[in-house]
VEXDREN-2710 file (C-alpha; in Angstrom, 1 decimal):
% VEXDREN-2710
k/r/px/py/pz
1/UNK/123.9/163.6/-63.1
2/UNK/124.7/160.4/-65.4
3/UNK/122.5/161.1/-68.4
4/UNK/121.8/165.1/-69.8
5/UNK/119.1/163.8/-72.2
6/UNK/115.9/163.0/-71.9
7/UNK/115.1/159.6/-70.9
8/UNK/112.1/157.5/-72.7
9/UNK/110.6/154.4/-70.9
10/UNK/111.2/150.5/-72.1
11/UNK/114.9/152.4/-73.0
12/UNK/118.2/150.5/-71.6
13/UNK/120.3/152.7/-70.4
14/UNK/123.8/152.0/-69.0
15/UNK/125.3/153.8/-66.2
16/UNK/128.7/152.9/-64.2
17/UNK/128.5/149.1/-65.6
18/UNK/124.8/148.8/-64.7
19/UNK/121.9/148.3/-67.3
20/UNK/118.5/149.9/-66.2
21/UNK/115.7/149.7/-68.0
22/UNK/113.4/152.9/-67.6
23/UNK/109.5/151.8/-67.1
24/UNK/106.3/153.4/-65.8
25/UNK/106.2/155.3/-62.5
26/UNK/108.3/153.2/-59.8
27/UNK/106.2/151.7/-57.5
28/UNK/105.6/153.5/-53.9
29/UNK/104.4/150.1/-51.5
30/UNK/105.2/146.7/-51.0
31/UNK/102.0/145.5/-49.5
32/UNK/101.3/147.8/-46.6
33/UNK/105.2/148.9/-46.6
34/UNK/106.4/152.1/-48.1
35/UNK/109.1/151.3/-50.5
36/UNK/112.6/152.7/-50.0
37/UNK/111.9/153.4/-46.3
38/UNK/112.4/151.7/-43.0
39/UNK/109.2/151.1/-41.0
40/UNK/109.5/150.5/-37.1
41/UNK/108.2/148.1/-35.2
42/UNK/108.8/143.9/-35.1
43/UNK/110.1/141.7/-37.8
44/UNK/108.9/138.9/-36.5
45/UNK/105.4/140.9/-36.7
46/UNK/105.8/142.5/-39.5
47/UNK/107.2/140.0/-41.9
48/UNK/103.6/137.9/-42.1
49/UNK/102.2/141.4/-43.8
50/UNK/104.7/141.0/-46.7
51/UNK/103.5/139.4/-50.2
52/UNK/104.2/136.4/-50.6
53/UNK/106.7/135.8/-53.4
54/UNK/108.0/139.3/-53.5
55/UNK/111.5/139.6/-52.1
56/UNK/114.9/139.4/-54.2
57/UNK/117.7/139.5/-51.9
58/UNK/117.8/139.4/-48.0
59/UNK/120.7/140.8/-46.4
60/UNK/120.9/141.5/-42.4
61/UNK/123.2/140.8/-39.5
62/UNK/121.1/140.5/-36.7
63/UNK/121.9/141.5/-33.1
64/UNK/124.8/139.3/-31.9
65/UNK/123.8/137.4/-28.5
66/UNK/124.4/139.3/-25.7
67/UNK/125.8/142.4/-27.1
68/UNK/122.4/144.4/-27.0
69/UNK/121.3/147.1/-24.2
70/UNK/118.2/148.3/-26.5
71/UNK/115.2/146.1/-26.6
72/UNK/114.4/143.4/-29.5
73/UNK/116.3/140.2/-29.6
74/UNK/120.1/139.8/-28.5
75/UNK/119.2/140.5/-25.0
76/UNK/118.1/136.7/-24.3
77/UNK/119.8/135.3/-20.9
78/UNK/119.2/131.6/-22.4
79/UNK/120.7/131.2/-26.2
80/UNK/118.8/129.0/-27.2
81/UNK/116.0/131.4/-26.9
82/UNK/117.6/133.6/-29.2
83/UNK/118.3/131.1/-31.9
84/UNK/114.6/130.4/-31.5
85/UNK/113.8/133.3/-32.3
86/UNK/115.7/134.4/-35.5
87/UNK/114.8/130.8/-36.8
88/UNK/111.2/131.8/-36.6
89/UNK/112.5/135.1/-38.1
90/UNK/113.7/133.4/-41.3
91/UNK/111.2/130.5/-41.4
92/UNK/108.5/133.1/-41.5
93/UNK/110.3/134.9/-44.4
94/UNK/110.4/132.0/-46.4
95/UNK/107.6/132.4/-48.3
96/UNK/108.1/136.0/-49.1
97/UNK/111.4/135.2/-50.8
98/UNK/110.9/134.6/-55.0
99/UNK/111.8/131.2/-56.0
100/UNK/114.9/132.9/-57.2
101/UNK/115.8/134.6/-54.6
102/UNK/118.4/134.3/-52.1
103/UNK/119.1/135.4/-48.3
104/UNK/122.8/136.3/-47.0
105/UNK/123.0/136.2/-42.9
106/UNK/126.0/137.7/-41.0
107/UNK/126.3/136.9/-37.4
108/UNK/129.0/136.7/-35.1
109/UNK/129.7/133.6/-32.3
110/UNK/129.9/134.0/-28.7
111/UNK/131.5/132.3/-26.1
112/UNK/129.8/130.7/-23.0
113/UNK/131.8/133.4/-20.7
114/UNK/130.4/136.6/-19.6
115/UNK/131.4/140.1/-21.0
116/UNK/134.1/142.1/-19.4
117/UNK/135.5/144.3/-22.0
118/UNK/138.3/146.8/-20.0
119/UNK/139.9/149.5/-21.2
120/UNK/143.0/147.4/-19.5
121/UNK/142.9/145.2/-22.5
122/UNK/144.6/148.2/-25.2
123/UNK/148.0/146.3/-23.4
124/UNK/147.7/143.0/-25.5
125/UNK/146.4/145.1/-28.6
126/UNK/149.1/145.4/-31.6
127/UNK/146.7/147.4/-33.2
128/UNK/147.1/151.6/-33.8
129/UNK/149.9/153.7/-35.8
130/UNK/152.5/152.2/-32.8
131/UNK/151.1/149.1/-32.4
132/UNK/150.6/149.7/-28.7
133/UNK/146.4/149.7/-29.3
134/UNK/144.1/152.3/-29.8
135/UNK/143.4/155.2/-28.2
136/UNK/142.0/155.7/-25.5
137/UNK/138.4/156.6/-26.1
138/UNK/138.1/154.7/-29.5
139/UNK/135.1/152.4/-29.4
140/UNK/136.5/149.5/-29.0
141/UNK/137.0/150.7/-25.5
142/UNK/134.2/152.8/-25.2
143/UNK/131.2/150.7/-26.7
144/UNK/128.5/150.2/-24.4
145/UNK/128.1/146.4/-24.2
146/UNK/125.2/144.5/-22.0
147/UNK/126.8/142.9/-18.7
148/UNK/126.0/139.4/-20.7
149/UNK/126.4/136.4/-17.8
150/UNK/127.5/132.9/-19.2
151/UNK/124.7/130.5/-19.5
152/UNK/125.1/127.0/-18.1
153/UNK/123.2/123.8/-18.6
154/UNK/124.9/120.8/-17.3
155/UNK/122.3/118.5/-19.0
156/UNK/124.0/120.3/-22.6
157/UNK/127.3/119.9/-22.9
158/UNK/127.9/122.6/-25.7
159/UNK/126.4/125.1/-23.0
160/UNK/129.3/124.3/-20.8
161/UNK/131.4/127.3/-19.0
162/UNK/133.8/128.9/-22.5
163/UNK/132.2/126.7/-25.0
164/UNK/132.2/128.6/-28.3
165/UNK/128.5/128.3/-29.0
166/UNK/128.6/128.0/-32.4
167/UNK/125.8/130.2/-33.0
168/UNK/125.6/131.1/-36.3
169/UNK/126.3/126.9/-37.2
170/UNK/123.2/126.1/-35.3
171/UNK/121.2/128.8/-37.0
172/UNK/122.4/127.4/-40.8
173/UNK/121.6/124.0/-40.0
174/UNK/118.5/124.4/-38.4
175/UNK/117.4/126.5/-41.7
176/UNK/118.8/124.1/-43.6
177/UNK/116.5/121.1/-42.0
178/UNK/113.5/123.6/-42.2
179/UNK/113.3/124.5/-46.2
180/UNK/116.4/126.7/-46.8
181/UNK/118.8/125.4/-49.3
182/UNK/122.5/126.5/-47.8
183/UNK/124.8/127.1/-50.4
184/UNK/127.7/128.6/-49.2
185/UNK/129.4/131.1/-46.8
186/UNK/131.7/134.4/-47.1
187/UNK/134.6/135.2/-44.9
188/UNK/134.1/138.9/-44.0
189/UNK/138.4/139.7/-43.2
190/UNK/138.2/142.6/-41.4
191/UNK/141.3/145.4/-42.4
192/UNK/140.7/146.7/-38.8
193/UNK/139.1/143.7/-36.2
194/UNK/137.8/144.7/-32.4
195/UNK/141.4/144.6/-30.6
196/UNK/141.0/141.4/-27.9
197/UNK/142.4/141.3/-24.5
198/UNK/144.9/138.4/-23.1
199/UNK/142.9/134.8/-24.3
200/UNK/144.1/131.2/-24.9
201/UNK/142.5/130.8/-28.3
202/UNK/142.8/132.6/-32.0
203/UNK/142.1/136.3/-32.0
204/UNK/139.2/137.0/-33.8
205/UNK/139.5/139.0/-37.2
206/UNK/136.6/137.9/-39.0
207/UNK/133.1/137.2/-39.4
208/UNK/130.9/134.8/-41.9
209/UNK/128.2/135.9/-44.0
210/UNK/125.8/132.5/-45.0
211/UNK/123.9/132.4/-48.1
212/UNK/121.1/130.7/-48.5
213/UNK/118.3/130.0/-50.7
214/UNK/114.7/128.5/-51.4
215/UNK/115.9/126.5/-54.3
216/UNK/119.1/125.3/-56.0
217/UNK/118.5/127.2/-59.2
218/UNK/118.4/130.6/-57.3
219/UNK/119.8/133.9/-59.4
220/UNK/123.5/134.8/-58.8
221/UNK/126.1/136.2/-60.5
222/UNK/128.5/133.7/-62.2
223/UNK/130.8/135.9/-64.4
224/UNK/133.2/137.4/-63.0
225/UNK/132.6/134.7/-60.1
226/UNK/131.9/135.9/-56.3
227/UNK/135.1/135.0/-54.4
228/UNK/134.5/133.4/-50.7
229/UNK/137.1/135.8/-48.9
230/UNK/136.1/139.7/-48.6
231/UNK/138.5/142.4/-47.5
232/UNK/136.5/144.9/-46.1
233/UNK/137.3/147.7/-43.5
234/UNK/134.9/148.9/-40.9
235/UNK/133.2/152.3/-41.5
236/UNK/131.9/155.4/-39.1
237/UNK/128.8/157.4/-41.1
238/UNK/127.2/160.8/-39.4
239/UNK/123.8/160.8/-37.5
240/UNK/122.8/158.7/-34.0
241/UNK/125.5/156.1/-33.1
242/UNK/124.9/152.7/-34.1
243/UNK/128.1/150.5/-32.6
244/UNK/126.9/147.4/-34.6
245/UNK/126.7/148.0/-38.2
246/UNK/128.6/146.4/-40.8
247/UNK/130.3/148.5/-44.1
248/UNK/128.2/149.5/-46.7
249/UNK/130.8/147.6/-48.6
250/UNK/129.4/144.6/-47.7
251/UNK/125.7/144.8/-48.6
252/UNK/126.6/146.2/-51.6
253/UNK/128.7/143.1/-52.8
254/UNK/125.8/140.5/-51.1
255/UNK/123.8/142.8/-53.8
256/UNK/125.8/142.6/-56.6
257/UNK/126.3/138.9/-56.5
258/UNK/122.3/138.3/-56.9
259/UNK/123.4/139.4/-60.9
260/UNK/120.1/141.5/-61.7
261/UNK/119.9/145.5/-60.6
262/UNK/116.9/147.2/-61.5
263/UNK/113.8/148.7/-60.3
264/UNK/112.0/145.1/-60.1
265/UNK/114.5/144.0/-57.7
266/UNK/113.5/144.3/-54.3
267/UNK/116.3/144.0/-51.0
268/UNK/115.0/143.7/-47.7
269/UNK/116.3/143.8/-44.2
270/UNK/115.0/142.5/-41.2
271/UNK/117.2/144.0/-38.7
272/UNK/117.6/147.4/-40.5
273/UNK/119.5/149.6/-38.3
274/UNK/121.3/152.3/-39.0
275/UNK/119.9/151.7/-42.7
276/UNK/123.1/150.5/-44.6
277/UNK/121.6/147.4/-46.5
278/UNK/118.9/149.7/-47.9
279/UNK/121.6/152.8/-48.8
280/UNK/123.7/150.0/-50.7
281/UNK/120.7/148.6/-52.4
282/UNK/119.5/152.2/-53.4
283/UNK/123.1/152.8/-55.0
284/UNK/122.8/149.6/-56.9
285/UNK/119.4/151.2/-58.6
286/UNK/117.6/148.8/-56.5
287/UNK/114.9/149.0/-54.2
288/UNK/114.3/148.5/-50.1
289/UNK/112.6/147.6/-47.7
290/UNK/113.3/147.4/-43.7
291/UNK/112.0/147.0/-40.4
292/UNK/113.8/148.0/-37.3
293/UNK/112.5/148.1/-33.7
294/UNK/114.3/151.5/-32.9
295/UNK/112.6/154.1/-33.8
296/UNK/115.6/156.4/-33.4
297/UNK/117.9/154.7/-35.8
298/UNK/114.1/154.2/-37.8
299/UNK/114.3/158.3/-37.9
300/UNK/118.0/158.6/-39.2
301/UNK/118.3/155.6/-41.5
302/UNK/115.4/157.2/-43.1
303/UNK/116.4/160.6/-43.1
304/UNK/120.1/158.4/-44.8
305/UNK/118.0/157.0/-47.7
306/UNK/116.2/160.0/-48.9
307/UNK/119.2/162.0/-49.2
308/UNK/120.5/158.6/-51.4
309/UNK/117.0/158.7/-53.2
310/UNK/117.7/162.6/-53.9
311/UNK/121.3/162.5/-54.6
312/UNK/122.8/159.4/-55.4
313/UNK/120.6/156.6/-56.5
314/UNK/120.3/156.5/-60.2
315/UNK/117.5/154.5/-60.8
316/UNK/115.0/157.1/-59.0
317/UNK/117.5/159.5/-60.6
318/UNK/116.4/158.5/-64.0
319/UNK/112.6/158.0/-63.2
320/UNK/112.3/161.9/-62.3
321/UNK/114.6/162.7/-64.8
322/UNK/112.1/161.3/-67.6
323/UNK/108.6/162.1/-65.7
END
């Protein structure tokens, strides 16, 4: 427990080099939302229900193309479709985001070539304690991936057979033309990348997080300044597996470089997952909102966040302390 006093409200406290200001009761909803909870269903049906002008942060990665066996997006057969639809994701959001406000996106690429992951591949890998790859039944073997086919349009040349599609690119820009103001991206080094099989191009060991805006004079953090390289090692939590989630570290830092923590800041995710975003936000005294379409990784993400809520979050941990 951080403080062993009592609390008053319109106090500033300071706890682990955060200021929170103590107010009246914390507010339960966002519109029709539950705060601090994931609900289930559609983002792209969801999102309309949101108020408008009511969202801090946005931080997601949403299903990489061709990567997904459950239903919602990723499972396109024509890419294009799939940028479609995460543009009408974002576009959508739009208004929901304050004029302050600011949106980071991870996705990964993909190449034009179809998926064939084999446990074969742990040869070329220089990964593990020997360097000879992982073991065996690590999940970089073991991952259940779609059988993705490579998509070919001869009339477009960037959908040609082993193209690097360029994915993420495409989605930036087309926000970009459509009222987002892009302002910079974040190389995500990964301490321990997905080993790669034999390839004549770069192995891949990291990933880009965009961030974006409604306006130029968005909130961020300018002291000490965000750096553009992160060094940030993949994670394993408890609970239903979830193969696609990125570290809490990461969240947390898209967070912390928005520059104001409190109870009035609201982070949402789109793509919610296994819940990660919303655990972060909850650490940072912040609070959440998500929508996922799985109601199985709804259940345990939610069951995750009101363990946080009861144990570790310190903004709800002050508001009980003081009612």
């Amino acid at each position: 427990m951080p403080f062993s006093r009592p609390l008053t409200h319109g106090v500033v406290y300071r706890y682990d080099d955060f200021v929170y200001q103590l107010g009246d009761e914390l507010t339960k909803t966002l519109g029709p939302f539950d705060l601090d909870k994931v609900t289930q269903g559609d983002c792209l049906e969801l999102i309309p229900n949101l108020p408008d002008k009511s969202i801090d942060v946005l931080v997601t990665s949403p299903p990489y193309w061709g990567q997904r066996l459950s239903n919602g997006t990723g499972t396109e057969n024509d890419p294009r479709e799939y940028l479609n639809f995460l543009e009408n994701v974002f576009i959508n959001f739009l208004p929901k985001l304050k004029p302050q406000g600011i949106i980071w996106i991870n996705l990964g690429d993909a190449y034009n070539t179809p998926v064939n992951w084999r446990l074969d591949d742990r040869q070329y890998s220089t990964l593990g304690a020997d360097k000879n790859g992982l073991s065996d039944d690590n999940s970089a073997y073991t991952k259940p991936r779609a059988k993705r086919k490579a998509f070919i349009d001869v009339d477009n040349s960037w959908l040609s057979y082993g193209n690097l599609l360029a994915l993420p690119n495409r989605l930036v820009i087309s926000l970009s033309e459509r009222g987002y103001v892009y302002r910079g991206e974040v190389i995500w080094r990964k301490k321990n990348p997905m080993p790669e099989g034999r390839c004549r191009r770069p192995h891949r060991q990291h990933e880009s997080v965009f961030l974006l805006a409604k306006d130029d004079a968005h909130s961020f953090r300018v002291a000490p300044p965000v750096g553009s390289v992160w060094d940030i090692s993949n994670e394993k939590i408890d609970g239903p597996v979830h193969f696609s989630r990125f570290p809490e570290e990461l969240p947390r830092r898209c967070i912390d470089a928005y520059g104001h923590l409190g109870s009035n800041t609201i982070v949402f995710d789109p793509f919610s997952g296994s819940g990660t975003t919303g655990i972060a936000a909850l650490k940072l005294g912040c609070r959440y909102i998500g929508f996922e379409i799985d109601q199985v990784q709804v259940d345990a993400s939610n069951n995750r966040i009101k363990m946080i809520s009861e144990n570790d979050a310190p903004l709800l941990r002050l508001a009980s302390n003081a009612g």
